[in-house]
C-alpha positions in Angstrom: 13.6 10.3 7.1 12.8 8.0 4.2 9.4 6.7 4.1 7.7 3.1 3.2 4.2 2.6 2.5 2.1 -0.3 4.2 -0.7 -1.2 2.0 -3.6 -1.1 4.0 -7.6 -1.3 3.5 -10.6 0.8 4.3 -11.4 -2.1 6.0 -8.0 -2.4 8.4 -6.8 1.4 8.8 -7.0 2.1 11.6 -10.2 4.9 12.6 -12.0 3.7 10.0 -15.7 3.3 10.5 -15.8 -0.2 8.8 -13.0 -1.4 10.1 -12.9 -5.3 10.5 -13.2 -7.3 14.2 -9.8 -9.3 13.3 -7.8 -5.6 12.2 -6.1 -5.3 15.5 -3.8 -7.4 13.3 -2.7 -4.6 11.5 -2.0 -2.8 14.4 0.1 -5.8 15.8 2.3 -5.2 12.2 2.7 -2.0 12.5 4.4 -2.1 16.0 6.4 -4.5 15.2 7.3 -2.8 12.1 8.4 1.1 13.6 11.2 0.9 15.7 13.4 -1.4 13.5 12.5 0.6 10.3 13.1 4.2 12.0 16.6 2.2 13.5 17.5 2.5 9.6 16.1 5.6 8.8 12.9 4.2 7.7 9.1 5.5 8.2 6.3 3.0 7.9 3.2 4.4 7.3 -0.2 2.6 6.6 -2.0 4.2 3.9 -5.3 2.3 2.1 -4.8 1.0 -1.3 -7.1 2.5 -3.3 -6.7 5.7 -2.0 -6.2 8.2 -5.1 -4.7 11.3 -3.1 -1.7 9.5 -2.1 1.1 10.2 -4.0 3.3 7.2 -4.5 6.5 9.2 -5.9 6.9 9.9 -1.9 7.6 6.1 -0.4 11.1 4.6 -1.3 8.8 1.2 -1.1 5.4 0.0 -1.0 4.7 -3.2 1.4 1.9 -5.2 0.6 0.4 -5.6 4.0 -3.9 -5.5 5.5 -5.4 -5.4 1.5 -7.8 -7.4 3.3 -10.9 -6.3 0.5 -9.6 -7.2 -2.5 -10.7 -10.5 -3.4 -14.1 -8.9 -3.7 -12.4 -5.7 -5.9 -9.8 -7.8 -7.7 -9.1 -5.9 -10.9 -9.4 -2.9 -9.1 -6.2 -4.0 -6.9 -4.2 -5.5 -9.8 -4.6 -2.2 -11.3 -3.7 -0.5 -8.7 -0.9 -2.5 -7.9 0.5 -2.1 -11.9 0.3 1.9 -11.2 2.3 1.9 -7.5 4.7 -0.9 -8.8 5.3 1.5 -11.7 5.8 5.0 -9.3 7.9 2.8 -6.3 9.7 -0.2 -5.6 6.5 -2.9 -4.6 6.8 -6.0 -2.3 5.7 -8.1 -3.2 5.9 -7.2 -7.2 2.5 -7.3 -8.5 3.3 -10.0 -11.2 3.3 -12.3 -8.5 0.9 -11.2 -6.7 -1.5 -11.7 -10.0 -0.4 -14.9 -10.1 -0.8 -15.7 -6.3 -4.4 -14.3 -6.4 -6.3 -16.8 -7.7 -5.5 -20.1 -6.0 -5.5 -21.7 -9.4 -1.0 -21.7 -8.9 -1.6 -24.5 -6.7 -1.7 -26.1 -9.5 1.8 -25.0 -11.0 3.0 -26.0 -7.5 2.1 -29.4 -7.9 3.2 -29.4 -11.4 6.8 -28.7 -9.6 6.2 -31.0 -6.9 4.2 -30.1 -3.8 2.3 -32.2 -2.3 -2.1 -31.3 -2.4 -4.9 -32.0 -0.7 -7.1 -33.6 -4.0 -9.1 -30.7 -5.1 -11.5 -30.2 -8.0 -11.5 -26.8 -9.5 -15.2 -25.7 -10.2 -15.3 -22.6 -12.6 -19.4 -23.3 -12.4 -20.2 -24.5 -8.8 -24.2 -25.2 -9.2 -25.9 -27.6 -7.4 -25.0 -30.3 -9.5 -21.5 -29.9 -9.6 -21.2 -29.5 -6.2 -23.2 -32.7 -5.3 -20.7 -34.4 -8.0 -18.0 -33.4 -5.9 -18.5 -35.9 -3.3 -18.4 -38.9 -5.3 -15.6 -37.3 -7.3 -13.5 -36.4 -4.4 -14.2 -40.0 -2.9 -15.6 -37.9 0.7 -18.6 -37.3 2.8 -17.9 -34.3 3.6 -16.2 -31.7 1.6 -15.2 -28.1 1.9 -15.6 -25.3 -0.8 -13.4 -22.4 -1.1 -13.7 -19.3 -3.1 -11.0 -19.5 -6.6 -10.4 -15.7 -5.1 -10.5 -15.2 -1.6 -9.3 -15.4 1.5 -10.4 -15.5 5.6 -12.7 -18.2 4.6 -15.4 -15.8 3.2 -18.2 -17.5 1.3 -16.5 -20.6 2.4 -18.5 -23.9 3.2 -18.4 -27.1 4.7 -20.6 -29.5 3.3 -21.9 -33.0 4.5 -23.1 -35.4 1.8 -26.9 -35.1 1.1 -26.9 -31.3 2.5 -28.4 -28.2 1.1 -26.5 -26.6 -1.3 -26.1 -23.1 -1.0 -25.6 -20.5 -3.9 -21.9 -20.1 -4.7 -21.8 -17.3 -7.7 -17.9 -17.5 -7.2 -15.5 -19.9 -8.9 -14.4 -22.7 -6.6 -12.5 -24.9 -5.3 -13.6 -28.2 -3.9 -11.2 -30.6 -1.3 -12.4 -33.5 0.8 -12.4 -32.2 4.6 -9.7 -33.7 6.2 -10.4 -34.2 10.6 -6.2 -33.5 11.0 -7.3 -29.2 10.6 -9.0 -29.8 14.5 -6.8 -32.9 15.8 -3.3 -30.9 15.1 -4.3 -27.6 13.2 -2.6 -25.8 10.4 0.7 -25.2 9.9 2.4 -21.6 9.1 6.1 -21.0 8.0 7.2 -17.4 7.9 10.1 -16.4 5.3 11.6 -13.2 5.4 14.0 -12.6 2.1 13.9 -16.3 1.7 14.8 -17.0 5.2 13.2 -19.2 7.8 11.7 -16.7 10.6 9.4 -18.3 12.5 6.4 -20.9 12.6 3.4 -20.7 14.8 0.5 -23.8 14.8 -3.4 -22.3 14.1 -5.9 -24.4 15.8 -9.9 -23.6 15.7 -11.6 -23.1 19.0 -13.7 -26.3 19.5 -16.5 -27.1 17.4 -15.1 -25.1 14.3 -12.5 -26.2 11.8 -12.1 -22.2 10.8 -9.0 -20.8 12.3 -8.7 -17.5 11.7 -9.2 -15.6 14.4 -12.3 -13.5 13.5 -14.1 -16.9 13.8 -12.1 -17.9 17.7 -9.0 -19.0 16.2 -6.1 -18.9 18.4 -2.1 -19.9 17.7 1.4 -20.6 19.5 4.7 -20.9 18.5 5.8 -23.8 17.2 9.7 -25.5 16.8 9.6 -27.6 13.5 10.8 -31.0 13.2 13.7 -30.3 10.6 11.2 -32.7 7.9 8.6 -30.3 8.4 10.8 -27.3 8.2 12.3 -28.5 4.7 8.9 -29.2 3.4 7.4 -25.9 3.6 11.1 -24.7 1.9 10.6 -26.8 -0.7 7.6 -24.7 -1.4 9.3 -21.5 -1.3 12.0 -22.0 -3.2 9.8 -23.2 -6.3 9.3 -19.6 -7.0 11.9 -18.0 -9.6 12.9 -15.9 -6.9 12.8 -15.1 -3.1 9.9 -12.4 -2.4 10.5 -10.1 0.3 7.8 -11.8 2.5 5.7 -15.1 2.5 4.0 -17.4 4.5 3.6 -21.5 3.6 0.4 -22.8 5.2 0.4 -26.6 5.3 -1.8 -29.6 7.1 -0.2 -33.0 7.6 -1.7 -36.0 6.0 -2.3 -39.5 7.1 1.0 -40.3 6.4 2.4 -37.7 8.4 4.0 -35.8 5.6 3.1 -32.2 5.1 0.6 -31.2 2.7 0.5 -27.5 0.9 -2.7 -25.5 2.2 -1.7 -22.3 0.8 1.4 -20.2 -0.3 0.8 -16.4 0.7 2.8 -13.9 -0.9 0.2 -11.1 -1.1 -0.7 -9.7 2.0 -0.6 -12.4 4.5 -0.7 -11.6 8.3 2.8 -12.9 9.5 2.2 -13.7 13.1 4.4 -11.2 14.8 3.7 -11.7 18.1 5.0 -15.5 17.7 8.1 -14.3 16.2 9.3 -11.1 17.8 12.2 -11.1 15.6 9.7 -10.4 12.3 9.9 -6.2 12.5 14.0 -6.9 12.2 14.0 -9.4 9.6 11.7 -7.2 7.6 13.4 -4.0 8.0 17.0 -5.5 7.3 15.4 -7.0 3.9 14.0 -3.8 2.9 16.8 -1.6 3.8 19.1 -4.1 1.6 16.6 -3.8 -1.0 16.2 -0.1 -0.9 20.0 0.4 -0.6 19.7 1.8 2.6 21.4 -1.0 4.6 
């Protein structure tokens, strides 16, 4: 039986003695993943990133999946990513991925059309830059994400006239908008450039977070065809269709979508609210692989 490699973390694998609260995720992927890969002759097997006894030679394909340290390790990942990418077939390829890892290609999204929250890009987030945000950004209460990141580690919501607290990271700034805890974020799921599945991520009261690891909880959700073409739109400004993404959006006061985030690294794709995910991904990868 062929094999396929799902890029996993020290801090997902499972048995792992650092293994993170939210990494029943992984496990979630993984059974969804088996039976419809070993249906084509596939094995999927989760093996850490940056382990250096695995030999690569051995997978037919390397799946991007629970990487979920490497915003804290970056060049270490790209690296590593350059080196698998050059001993098997990687999705997704690790020039996008480079460019997907700093949140900086918003910007080359809205440069092709999609629709932002305002954000101010803070290479240097001091205390007086992040104090200017507030009048630049027009807001009273802003959040700050990390340029490279993810989960919403070292992430802050401010209120004007608030401490400040260190932020050694490069960052983004956006103007907290109340519609993350009135509807909650949006997620689109695109397997091979195909619509899957959406879901709606809502924080559990008193939080804006929505990830689960901070009481974040989802359920599927049946876009309105607007919606549905909006987060397309996004998708199908990249040159080509990855094996995998997910378009995060938030609607705006004028109802229209806005673009959160486009995840194409190693985004969790929410297969318990689409059951249909482990067969989508196994028919792209077998098609890919030539083993369809």
């Amino acid at each position: 039986m062929k094999k396929v490699a799902y890029l996993a973390s020290r801090v997902t694998i499972p048995g792992s003695m650092i293994r993170r609260t939210d990494a029943f995720e992984h496990d979630f992927m993984m059974d969804a993943l088996r039976s419809p890969f070993r249906a084509r002759g596939l094995e999927v097997v989760d093996v850490c990133w940056d382990d250096p006894k695995v030999d690569w030679t051995q997978f037919e394909a390397a799946i991007i999946g629970t990487t979920w340290d490497y915003w804290d390790r970056l060049e270490e990942f790209l690296a590593a990513l350059d080196a698998i990418g050059k001993q098997t077939r990687l999705y997704n390829p690790a020039d996008l991925v480079r460019w997907n890892s700093r949140k900086t290609y918003l910007r080359d999204l809205e440069a092709k059309g999609a629709r932002l929250i305002p954000t101010l890009w803070l290479d240097t987030c001091g205390e007086a830059e992040a104090k200017a945000a507030f009048d630049a950004l027009g807001a009273d209460t802003v959040v700050f994400k990390r340029q490279v990141g993810a989960g919403a580690k070292d992430q802050h919501k401010l209120s004007r006239g608030e401490a400040i607290p260190q932020m050694k990271h490069p960052m983004m700034a956006q103007p907290f908008l109340p519609m993350i805890q009135k509807e909650g974020e949006l997620s689109f799921i695109f397997i091979d450039g195909e619509f899957c599945h959406a879901l709606i991520k809502r924080a559990q009261p008193g939080d804006y977070r929505i990830q689960s690891s901070y009481g974040g909880r989802e359920e599927v959700l049946h876009p309105s065809a607007d919606d549905l073409a909006a987060a397309r739109a996004i998708l199908s400004a990249l040159d080509e269709a990855p094996l995998y993404g997910r378009v995060d959006m938030l609607r705006g006061e004028d109802g229209a979508l806005l673009l959160m985030e486009l995840e194409v690294i190693e985004p969790y794709l929410y297969p318990k609210e689409g059951p249909g995910l482990g067969e989508r991904m196994a028919a792209a990868v077998a098609k890919r692989i030539g083993a369809a």
